[in-house]
C-alpha positions as CSV (number, residue, x, y, z in Angstrom):
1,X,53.0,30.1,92.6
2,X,52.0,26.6,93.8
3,X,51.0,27.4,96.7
4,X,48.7,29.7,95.4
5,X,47.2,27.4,92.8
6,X,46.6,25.1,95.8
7,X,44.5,28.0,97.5
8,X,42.1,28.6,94.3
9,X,41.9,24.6,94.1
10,X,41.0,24.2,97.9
11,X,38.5,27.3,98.0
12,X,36.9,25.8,94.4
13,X,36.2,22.7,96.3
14,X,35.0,24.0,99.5
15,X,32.3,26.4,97.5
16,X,31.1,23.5,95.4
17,X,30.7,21.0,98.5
18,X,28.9,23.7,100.5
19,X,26.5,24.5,97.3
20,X,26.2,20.8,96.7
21,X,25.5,20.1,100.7
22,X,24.0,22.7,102.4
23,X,21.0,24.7,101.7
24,X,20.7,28.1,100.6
25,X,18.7,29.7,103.3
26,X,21.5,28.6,105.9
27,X,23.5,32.1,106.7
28,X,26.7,30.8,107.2
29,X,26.6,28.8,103.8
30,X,25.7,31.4,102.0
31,X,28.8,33.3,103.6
32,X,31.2,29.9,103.3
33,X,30.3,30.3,99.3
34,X,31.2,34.3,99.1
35,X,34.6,34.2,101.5
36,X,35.8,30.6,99.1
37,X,35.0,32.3,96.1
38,X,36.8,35.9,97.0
39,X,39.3,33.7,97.9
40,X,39.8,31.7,94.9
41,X,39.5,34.4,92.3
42,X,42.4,36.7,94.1
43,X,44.4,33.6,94.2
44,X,44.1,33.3,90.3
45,X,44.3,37.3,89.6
46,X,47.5,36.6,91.3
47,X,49.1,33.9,90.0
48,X,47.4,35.4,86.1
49,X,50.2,38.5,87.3
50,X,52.9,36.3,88.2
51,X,52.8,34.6,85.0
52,X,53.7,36.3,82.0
53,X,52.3,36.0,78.7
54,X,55.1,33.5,77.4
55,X,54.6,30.2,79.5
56,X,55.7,30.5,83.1
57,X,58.0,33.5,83.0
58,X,57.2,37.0,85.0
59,X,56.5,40.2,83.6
60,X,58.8,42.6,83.7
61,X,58.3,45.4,86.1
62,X,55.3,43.6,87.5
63,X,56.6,42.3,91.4
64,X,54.9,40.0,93.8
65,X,53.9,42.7,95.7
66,X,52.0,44.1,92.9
67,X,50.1,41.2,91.6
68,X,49.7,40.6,95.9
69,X,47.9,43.3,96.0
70,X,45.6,43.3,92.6
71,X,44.6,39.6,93.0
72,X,43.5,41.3,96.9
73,X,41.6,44.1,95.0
74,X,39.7,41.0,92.4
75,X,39.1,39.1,95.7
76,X,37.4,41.9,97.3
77,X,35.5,43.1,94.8
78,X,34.3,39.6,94.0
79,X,33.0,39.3,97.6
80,X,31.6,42.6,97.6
81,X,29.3,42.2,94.6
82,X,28.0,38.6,96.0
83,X,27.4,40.2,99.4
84,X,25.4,42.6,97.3
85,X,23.7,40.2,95.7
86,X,22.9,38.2,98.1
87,X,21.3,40.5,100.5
88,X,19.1,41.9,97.3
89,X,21.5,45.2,96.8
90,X,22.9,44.6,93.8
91,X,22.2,46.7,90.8
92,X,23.5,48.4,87.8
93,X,24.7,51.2,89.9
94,X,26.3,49.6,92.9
95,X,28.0,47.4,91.2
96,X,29.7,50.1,88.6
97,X,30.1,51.8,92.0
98,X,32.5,49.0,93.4
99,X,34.3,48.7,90.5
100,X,34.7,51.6,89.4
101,X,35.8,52.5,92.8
102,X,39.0,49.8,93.2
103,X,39.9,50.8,89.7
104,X,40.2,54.5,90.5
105,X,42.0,53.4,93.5
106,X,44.4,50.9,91.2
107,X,45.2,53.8,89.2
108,X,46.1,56.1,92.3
109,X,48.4,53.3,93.4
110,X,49.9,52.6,90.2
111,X,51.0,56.2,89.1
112,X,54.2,57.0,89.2
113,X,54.8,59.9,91.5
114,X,55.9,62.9,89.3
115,X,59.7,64.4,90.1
116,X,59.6,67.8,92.0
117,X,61.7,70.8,90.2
């Protein structure tokens, strides 16, 4: 899990140099800020699913490839709704879209499949 705390830290501090350096009409800032954030937020939706409730132990049932791939899913749809926003696309509707979207998709992936008789 260290490792993965030392990803949200580095992307933290790359988004908040490039907000505090560069300006906002520069493309590839504006994309810097969006890929660091995605970034960071998967990294702590995955190491939230790592830990368990108590202190530093695991849930049960929950395994890395699990929380893998639901801190992916936060990281996406982070970048997805600041891409929206930032090219003006954003609204009420697109953005229940997206998530509503990965959560359907989260449930597909999460259901157990049912035994044949």
């Amino acid at each position: 899990m260290r490792p993965l705390s030392l990803v949200a830290l580095v992307s933290i501090a790359v988004a908040v140099v490039v907000v505090l350096t560069r300006d906002p009409e520069e493309a590839w800032a504006v994309g810097a800020v969006i890929l660091a954030s995605a970034v960071a937020a998967g990294a702590i939706a995955t190491v939230l699913q790592l830990r368990g409730p108590r202190g530093g132990r695991r849930r049960a049932g929950t395994g890395t490839s699990v929380a893998a791939r639901r801190g992916l899913e936060i990281g996406v749809i982070v970048a997805l709704l600041l891409w929206l926003r930032a090219v003006d696309g954003l609204s009420i509707l697109t953005g229940t879209f997206v998530v509503v979207s990965f959560a359907v998709a989260e449930a597909i992936l999460s259901a157990r499949p049912q035994a044949s008789r």
